[in-house]
N, C-alpha and C positions, 0 to 999 in steps of 0.2 A: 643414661644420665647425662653423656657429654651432649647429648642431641637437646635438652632441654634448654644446658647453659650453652651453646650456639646459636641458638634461636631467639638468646634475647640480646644481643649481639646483630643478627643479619636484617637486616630490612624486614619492613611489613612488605608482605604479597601484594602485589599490586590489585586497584578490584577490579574485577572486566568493564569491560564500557557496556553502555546500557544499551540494548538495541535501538536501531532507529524504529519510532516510532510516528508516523507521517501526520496522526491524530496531533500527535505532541506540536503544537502553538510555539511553542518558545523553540524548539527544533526544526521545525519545517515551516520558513516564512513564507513558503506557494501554500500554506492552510492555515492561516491565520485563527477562519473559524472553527477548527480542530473536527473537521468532519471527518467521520468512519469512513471506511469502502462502502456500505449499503448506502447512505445517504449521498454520495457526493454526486454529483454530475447527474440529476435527477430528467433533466428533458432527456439528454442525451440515454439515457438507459431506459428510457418507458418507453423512446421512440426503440430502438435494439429490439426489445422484449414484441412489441406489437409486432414488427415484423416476421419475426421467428415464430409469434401465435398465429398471424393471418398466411404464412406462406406451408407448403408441405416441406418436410425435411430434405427434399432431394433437392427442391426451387431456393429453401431458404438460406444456403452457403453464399450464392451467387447474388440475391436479392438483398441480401442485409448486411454483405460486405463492408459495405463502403460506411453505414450506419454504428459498426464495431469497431469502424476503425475510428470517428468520429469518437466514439468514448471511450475507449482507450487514450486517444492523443488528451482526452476533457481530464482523465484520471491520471497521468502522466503532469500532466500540468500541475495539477494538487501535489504532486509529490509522492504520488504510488507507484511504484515498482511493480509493474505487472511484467 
């Protein structure tokens, strides 16, 4: 009983914050046009992708390096946390 009359008394809970969301426009001004991770940095990942399908697995660490890192830094800029 005393727990019900204290409670209206103590403060609201506070609400959690909302996750960042890098889609979200109004939160993330490096994505203005609120693209997803599939969609964003699209040269830069079909080039990745082709590499990794034209090299064998053992060639394509070494060969598509530099191309992963290129979109990563493309998806970093957007405001993705990879």
């Amino acid at each position: 009983m005393f727990e019900k009359i204290a409670s209206l008394w103590s403060p609201a809970p506070a609400t959690p914050a909302a996750p960042y969301d890098p889609t979200n426009p109004k939160v993330n001004p490096l994505n203005p046009q609120g693209l997803k991770p599939c969609c964003a940095c699209p040269q830069t990942k079909s080039a990745r992708d082709d590499c990794f399908l034209n090299n064998s697995t053992s060639e394509a660490d070494d060969k598509c390096r530099e191309l992963v890192e290129n979109h990563l830094a493309c998806m970093r800029s957007l405001g993705f946390k990879l």
